[in-house]
C-alpha positions in Angstrom: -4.1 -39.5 -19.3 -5.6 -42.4 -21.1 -4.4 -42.7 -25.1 -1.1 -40.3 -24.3 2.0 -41.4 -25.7 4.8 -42.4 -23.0 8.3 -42.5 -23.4 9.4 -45.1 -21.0 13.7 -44.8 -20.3 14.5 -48.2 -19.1 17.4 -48.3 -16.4 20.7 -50.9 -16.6 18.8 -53.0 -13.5 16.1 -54.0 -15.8 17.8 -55.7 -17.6 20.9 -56.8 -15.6 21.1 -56.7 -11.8 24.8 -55.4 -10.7 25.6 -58.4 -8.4 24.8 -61.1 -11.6 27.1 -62.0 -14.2 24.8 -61.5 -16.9 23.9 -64.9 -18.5 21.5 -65.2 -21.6 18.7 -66.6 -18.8 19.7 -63.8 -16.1 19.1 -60.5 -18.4 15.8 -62.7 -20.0 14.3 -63.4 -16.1 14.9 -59.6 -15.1 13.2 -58.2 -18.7 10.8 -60.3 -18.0 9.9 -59.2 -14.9 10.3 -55.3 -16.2 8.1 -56.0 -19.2 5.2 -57.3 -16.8 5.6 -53.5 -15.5 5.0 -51.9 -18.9 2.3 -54.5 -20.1 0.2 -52.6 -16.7 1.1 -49.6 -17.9 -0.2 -50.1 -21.3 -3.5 -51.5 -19.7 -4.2 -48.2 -18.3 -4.4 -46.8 -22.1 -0.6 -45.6 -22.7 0.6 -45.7 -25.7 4.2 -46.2 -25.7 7.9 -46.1 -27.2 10.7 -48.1 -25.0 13.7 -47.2 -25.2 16.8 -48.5 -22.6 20.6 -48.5 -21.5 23.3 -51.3 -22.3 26.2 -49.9 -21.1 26.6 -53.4 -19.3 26.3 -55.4 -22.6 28.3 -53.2 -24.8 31.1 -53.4 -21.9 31.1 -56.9 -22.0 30.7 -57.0 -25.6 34.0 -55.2 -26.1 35.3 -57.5 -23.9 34.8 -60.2 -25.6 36.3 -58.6 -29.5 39.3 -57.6 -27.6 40.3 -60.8 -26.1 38.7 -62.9 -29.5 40.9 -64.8 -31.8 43.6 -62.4 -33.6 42.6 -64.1 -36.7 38.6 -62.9 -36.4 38.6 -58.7 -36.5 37.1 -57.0 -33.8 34.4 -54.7 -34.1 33.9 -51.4 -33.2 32.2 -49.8 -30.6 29.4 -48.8 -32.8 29.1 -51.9 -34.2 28.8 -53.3 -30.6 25.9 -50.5 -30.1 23.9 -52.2 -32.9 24.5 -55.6 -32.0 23.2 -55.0 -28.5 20.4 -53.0 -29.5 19.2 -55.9 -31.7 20.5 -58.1 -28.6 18.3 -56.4 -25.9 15.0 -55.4 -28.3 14.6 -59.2 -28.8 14.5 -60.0 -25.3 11.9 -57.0 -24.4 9.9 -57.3 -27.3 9.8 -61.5 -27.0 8.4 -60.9 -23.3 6.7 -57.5 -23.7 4.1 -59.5 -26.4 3.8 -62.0 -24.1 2.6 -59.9 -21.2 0.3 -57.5 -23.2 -1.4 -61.0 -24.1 -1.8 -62.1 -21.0 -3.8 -58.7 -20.2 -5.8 -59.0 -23.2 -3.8 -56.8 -25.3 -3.5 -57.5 -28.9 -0.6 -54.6 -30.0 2.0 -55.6 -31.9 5.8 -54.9 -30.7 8.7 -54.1 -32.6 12.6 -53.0 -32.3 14.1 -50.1 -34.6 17.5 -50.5 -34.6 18.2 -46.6 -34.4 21.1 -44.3 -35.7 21.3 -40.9 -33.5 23.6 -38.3 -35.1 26.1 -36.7 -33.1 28.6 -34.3 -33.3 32.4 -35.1 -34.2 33.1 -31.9 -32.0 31.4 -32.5 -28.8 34.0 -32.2 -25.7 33.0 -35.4 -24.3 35.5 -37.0 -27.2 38.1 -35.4 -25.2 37.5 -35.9 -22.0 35.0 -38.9 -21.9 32.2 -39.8 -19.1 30.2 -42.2 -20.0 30.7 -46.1 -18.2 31.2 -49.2 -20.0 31.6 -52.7 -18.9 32.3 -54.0 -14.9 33.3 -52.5 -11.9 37.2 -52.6 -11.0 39.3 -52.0 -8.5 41.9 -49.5 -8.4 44.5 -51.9 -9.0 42.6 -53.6 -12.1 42.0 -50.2 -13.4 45.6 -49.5 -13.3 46.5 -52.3 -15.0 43.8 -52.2 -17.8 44.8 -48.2 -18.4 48.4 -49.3 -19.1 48.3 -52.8 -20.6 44.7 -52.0 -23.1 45.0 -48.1 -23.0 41.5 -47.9 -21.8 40.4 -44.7 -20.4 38.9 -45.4 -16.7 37.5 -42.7 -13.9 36.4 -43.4 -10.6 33.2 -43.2 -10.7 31.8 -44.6 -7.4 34.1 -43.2 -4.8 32.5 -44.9 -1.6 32.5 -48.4 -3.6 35.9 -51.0 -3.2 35.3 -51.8 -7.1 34.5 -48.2 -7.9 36.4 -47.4 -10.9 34.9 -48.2 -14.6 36.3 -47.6 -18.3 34.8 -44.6 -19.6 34.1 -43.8 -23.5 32.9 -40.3 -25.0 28.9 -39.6 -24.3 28.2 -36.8 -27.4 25.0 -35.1 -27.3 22.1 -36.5 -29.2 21.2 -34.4 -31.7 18.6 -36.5 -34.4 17.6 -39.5 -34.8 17.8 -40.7 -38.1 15.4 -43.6 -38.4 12.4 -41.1 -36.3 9.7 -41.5 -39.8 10.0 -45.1 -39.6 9.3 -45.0 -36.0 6.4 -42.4 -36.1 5.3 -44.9 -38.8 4.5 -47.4 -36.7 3.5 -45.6 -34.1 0.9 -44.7 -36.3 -0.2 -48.0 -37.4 -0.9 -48.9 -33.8 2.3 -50.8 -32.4 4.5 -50.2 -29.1 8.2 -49.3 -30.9 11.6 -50.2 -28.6 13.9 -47.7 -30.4 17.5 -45.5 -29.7 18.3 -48.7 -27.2 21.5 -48.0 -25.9 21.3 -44.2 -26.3 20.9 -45.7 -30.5 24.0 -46.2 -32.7 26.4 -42.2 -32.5 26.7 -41.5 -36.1 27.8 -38.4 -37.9 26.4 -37.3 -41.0 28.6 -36.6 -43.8 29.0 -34.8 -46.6 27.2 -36.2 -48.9 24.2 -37.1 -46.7 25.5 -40.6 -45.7 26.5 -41.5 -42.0 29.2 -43.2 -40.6 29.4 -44.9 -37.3 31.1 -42.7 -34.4 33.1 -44.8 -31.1 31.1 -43.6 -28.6 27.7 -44.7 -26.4 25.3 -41.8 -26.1 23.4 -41.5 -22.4 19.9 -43.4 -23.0 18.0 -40.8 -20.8 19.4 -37.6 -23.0 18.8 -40.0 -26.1 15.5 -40.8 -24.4 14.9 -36.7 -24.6 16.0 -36.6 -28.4 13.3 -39.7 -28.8 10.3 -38.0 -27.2 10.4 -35.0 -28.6 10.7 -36.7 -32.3 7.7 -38.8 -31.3 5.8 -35.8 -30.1 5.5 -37.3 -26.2 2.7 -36.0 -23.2 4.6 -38.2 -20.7 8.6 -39.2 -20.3 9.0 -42.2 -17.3 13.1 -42.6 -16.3 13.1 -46.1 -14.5 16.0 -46.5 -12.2 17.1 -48.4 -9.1 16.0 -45.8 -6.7 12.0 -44.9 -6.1 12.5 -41.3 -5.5 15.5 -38.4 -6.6 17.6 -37.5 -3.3 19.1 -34.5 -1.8 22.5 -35.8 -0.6 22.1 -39.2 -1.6 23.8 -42.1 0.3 24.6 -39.8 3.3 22.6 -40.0 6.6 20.9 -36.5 6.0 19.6 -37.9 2.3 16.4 -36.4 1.5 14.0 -37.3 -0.6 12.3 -35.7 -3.4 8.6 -35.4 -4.7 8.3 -32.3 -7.0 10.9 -30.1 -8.4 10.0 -27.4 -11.1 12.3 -26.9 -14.1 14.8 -23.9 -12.2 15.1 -26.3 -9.3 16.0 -29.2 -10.7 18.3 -26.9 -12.6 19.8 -25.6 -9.8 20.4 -28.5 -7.5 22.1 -30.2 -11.0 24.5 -26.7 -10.6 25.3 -28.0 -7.3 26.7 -30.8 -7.8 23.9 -32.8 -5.9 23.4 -35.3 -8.9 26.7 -37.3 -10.4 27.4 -37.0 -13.9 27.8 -40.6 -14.2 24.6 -42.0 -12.7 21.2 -39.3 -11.6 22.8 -36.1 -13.4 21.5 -37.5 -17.2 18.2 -38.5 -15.7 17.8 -34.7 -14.2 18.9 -33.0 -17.5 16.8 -35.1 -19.7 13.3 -34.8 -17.1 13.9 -30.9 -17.0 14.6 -30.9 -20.7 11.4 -32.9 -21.5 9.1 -30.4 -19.2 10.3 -27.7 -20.4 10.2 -28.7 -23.7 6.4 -30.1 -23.8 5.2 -28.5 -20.8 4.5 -31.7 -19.2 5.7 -33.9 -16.3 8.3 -36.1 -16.5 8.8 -38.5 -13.8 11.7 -40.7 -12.2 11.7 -43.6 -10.2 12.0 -47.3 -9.6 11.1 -50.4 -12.1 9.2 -52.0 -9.4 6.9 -48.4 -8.5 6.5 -47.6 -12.8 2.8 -47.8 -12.9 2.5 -45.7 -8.8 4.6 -43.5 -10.4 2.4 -43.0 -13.5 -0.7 -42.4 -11.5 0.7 -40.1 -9.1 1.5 -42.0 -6.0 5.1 -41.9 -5.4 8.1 -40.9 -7.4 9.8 -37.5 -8.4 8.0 -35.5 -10.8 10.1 -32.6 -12.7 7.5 -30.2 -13.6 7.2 -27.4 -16.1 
């Protein structure tokens, strides 16, 4: 496998753990601990594209322009996409460099703050699904849907602070700034690019693009990325080390290998939640059936197992 190029899909816990509040020195101790992980991975001969969630930053981002000074405009949710993809590349690419040193690795790192068109008539704009921002309870959620107008869904139903605001999720159909990022991939550097699921914009008539308020899914982003990059390998880090059957109830089981109609099928079924494993499914069985290769899900802590084959779930062609 030595010299492929691996799309990694960084999770929400490697960057900010659910129980913190998510201090400048919290989300910098947990990249840092998640970049160690990829500088091992690129010692085994990887070549690599990052790419990673901030549904947790944008939230609280939006937070903060909503409840700012009346005088000081708040900005929109796609300007709260760029800011945070600026926000969390620095922090990865600061440690990442770091770590690759430390293994003797001399590759340069650098963030692409990435536009990924979308459609203006995707469904989700109707009826959206994807989570921003904290966990409420009912009762908050209540409140914040009549007093702010926010949209919220239950979307962890065995969880006392289960309900979260929700914003549209289109599907990622380009990414704009993918030359610019091939470019460097050529000249030899690891590229962090389409953080956040990159910046929804439409393209208009006259070839320009204008920002969208919405957060595209990372992992189906991740997809979009991999194939523009011409990927052998797509890793989807998350909090669990495998994908279950029946997860959270006593009869979970776990999974090692699913093919392409499997994975498929058990998504039919309802076995994997639209708002946390569902994504991950649809964008591994996209990705091997696409390029006829594996891609694999699993924990931050078990990345580089995973990649050689010792533990995970693998989504095979």
């Amino acid at each position: 496998m030595e010299g492929n190029l691996l799309v990694i899909a960084l999770g929400g816990n490697a960057i900010k753990q659910a129980e913190q509040q998510g201090t400048t020195e919290e989300q910098f101790r947990n990249v840092d601990l998640t970049t160690r992980q990829i500088a091992r991975i690129a010692r085994e001969g990887y070549r690599l594209v990052v790419t990673h969630g901030n549904g947790p930053q944008a939230g609280a981002l939006l937070i903060q322009q909503e409840e700012g000074e009346p005088e000081v405009p708040a900005q929109s949710l796609a300007a709260c996409g760029a800011m945070t993809q600026g926000q969390i590349g620095w922090m990865i690419q600061n440690r990442l460099a770091y770590w690759l040193r430390q293994e003797g690795i001399h590759t340069p790192v650098c963030t692409v703050v990435t536009q990924v068109v979308v459609s203006a008539e995707d469904p989700d704009f109707q009826d959206p699904s994807k989570p921003v921002g904290p966990f409420y309870t009912r009762e908050e959620a209540r409140r914040l849907q009549q007093e702010k107008r926010y949209v919220v869904k239950e979307v962890k139903p065995s969880a006392p602070r289960g309900w979260r605001r929700v914003v549209p999720s289109p599907e990622p159909q380009d990414i704009v700034e993918k030359d610019s990022i091939n470019a460097l991939l050529g000249s030899g550097a690891i590229v962090i690019a389409s953080g956040g699921g990159g910046i929804p914009v439409q393209r208009n008539g006259d070839g320009s693009y204008s920002g969208v308020e919405a957060v595209i899914d990372k992992d189906r982003a991740g997809f979009v990325l991999a194939q523009a990059v011409s990927a052998q390998a797509f890793l989807i880090l998350t909090d669990v080390e495998k994908v279950y059957l029946r997860y959270g109830r006593p009869d979970a089981a776990p999974l090692d290998r699913l093919s392409v109609a499997q994975a498929r099928e058990y998504l039919a079924q309802g076995h994997f939640l639209a708002g946390s494993m569902g994504p991950k499914i649809e964008a591994a069985l996209r990705f091997a059936w696409w390029s006829r290769h594996e891609a694999v899900i699993t924990s931050l802590d078990k990345a580089l197992e995973a990649i050689l084959g010792r533990t995970g779930t693998r989504i095979c062609p």
